[in-house]
C-alpha positions in Angstrom: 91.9 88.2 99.7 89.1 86.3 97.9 87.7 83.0 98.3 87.4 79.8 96.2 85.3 76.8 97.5 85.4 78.4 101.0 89.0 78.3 101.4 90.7 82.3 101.2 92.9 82.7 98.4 96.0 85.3 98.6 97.3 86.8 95.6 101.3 87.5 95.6 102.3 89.6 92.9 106.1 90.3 93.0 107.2 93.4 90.9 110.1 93.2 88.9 110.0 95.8 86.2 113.5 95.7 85.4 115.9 93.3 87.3 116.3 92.7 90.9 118.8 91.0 93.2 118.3 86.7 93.2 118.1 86.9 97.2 116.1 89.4 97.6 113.0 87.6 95.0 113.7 84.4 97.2 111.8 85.7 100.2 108.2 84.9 98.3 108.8 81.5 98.5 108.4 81.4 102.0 104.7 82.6 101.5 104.5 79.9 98.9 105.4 77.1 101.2 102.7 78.5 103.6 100.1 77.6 101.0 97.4 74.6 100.9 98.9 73.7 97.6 102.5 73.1 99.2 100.6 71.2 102.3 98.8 69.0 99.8 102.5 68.0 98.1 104.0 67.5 101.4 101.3 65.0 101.9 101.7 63.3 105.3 104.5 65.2 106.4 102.0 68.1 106.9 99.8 68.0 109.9 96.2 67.4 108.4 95.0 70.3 110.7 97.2 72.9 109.6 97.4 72.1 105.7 93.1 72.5 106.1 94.2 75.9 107.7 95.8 77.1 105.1 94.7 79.6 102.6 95.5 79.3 98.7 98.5 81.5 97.6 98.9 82.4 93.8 101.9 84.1 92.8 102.1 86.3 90.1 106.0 87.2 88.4 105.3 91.4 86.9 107.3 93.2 85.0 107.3 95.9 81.9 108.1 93.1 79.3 105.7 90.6 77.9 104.6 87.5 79.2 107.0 84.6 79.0 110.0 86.7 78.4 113.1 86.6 80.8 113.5 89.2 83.9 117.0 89.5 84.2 118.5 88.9 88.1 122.1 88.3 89.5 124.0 85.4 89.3 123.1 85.1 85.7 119.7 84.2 87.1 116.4 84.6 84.8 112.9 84.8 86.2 109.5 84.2 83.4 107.2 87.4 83.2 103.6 85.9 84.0 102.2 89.4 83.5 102.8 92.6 82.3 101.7 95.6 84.5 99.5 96.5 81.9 97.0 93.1 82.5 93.9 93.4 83.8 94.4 90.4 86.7 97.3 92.7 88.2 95.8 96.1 88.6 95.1 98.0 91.7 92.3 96.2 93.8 93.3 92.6 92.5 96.2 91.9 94.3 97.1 91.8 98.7 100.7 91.7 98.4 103.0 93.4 96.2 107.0 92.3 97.1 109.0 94.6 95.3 112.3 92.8 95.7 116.1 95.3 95.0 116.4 96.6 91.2 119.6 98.4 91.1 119.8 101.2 92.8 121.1 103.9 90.2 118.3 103.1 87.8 116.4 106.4 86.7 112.8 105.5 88.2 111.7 109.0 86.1 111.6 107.6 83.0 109.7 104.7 84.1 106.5 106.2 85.1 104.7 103.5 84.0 105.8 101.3 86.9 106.2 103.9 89.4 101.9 104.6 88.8 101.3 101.2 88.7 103.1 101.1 92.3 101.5 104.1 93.4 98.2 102.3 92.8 98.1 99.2 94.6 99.6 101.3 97.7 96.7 103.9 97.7 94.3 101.0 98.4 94.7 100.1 102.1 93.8 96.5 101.6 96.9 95.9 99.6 100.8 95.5 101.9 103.7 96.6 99.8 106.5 94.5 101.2 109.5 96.2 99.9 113.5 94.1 100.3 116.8 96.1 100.3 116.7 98.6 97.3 113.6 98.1 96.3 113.0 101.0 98.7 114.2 103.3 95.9 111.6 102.4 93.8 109.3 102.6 96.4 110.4 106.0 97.2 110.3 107.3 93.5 106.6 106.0 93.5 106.0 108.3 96.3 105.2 105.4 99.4 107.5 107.0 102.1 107.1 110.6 102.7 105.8 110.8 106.2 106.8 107.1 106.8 109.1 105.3 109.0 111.4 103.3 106.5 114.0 100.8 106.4 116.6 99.9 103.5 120.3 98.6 103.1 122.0 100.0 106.6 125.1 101.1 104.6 122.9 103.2 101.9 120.9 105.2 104.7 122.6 109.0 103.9 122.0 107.9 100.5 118.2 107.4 101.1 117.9 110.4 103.2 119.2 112.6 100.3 117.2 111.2 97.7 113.5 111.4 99.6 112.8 113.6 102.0 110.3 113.4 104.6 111.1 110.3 105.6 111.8 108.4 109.2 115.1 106.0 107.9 115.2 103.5 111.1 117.2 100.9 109.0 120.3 101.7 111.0 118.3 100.0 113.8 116.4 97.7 112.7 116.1 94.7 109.9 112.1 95.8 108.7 109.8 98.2 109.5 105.9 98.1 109.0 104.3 101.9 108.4 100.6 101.3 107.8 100.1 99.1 104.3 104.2 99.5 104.3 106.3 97.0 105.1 110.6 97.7 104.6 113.8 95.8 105.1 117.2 95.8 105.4 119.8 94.5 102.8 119.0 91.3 100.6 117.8 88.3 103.3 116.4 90.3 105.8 113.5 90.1 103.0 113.4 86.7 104.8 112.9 88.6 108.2 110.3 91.0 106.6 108.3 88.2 105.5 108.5 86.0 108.4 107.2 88.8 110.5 104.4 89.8 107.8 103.2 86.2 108.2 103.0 86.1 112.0 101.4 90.0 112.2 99.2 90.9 109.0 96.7 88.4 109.6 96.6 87.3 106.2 97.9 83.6 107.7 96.3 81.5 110.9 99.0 81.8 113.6 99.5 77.9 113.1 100.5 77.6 109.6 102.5 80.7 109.7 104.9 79.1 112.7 104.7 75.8 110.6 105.6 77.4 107.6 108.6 79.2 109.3 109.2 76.0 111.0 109.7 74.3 107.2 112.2 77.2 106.0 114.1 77.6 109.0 113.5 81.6 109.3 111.9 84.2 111.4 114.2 83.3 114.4 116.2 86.8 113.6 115.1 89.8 116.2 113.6 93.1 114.3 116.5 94.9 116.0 120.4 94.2 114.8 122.2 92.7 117.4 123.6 95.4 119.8 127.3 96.5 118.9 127.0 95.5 115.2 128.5 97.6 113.3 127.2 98.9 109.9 129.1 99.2 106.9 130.2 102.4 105.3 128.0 103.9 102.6 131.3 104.3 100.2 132.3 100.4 100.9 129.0 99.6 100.2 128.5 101.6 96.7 131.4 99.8 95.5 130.2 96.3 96.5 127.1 97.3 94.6 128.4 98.8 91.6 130.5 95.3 91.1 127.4 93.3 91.7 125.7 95.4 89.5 128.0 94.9 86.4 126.3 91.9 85.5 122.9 93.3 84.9 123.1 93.3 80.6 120.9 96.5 80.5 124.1 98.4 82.2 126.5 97.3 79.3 128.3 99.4 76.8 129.3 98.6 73.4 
């Protein structure tokens, strides 16, 4: 966190270095609308007291391909690169959040070890949180962030997980996010919205006021941690095939 004209700035960058799920990139907006600048365009319908509270939030959109060209998403969704991993402005020490919103899951994270060190380094420094939503745990995990860490992740994909990194406390059968040290986790897709309403109201980064009030403006954070009891999660082979359909739409998994 740094400061400009005496007000604390917080930088966002949200790590997309392939694709990710629409939903699960949607969470960071609810850190943006917890910003002076979104105060200041709300004008009077902002109490005075809590948009002078607030700190500055710049967001920051990072991926492996040049700036200004499109990150594919679902829905037929594009998002505009604002850096490359590569830039100075977004290496490890520059940044206090790092969302890593759900690539799909079956991408190869070893031949991207470009993205997996660049990970890596912003969660080795302890003033830096890595919220990770639904299966961005699996790039988390192939950038080495969970072993000897309570995790959470999709609730149908948990055997899954458990195979694939070992070492690791999977309580996403129980609970919608998890915070391990500089580690925050959740569920499947909008309990990103759950992950980051509860990082607003515990990490300190926000003053308790214009966290509630920015919860308050996007309707969220009213969820428990824990599912409700009884709820009953869905099959890990139900959910592969929900995922591999979803998935067909990502260009870089077409054939010719």
């Amino acid at each position: 966190m740094t400061a400009t004209d005496s007000r604390p700035t917080i930088r966002v960058g949200v790590f997309i270095p392939t694709d990710c799920q629409l939903l699960d990139m949607a969470c960071v907006d609810i850190l943006g609308t917890m910003s002076h600048e979104y105060f200041t365009i709300l004008g009077d319908a902002s109490p005075a007291p809590i948009a002078n509270l607030a700190p500055s939030v710049k967001i920051f959109y990072i991926s492996t391909v040049q700036p200004n060209n499109p990150i594919p998403m679902t829905s037929a969704a594009q998002l505009t690169c604002t850096h490359h991993l590569s830039d100075p402005a977004v290496q490890p020490g520059e940044l206090d959040i790092v969302l890593v919103p759900g690539p799909d899951p079956t991408t190869d994270w070893s031949k991207q070890r470009e993205a997996t060190g660049w990970l890596a380094g912003h969660a080795a420094r302890p003033t830096t949180d890595i919220l990770s939503v639904c299966t961005g745990i699996y790039l988390c995990g192939a950038a080495g962030l969970l072993r000897g860490r309570k995790a959470c992740g999709p609730r149908g994909l948990q055997a899954d997980l458990a195979k694939r990194f070992e070492g690791v406390q999977w309580v996403g059968e129980e609970v919608r996010w998890v915070r391990d040290g500089n580690v925050w986790s959740s569920g499947g897709i909008t309990n990103g919205n759950d992950l980051v309403a509860a990082y607003a109201r515990n990490s300190g980064r926000f003053p308790g006021p214009v966290a509630e009030f920015g919860l308050v403006m996007t309707e969220t954070g009213d969820r428990p941690q824990r599912y409700e009891t009884g709820k009953t999660a869905i099959t890990l082979g139900i959910v592969w095939q929900i995922l591999k359909a979803a998935l067909m739409g990502f260009g870089k998994k077409k054939t010719a």
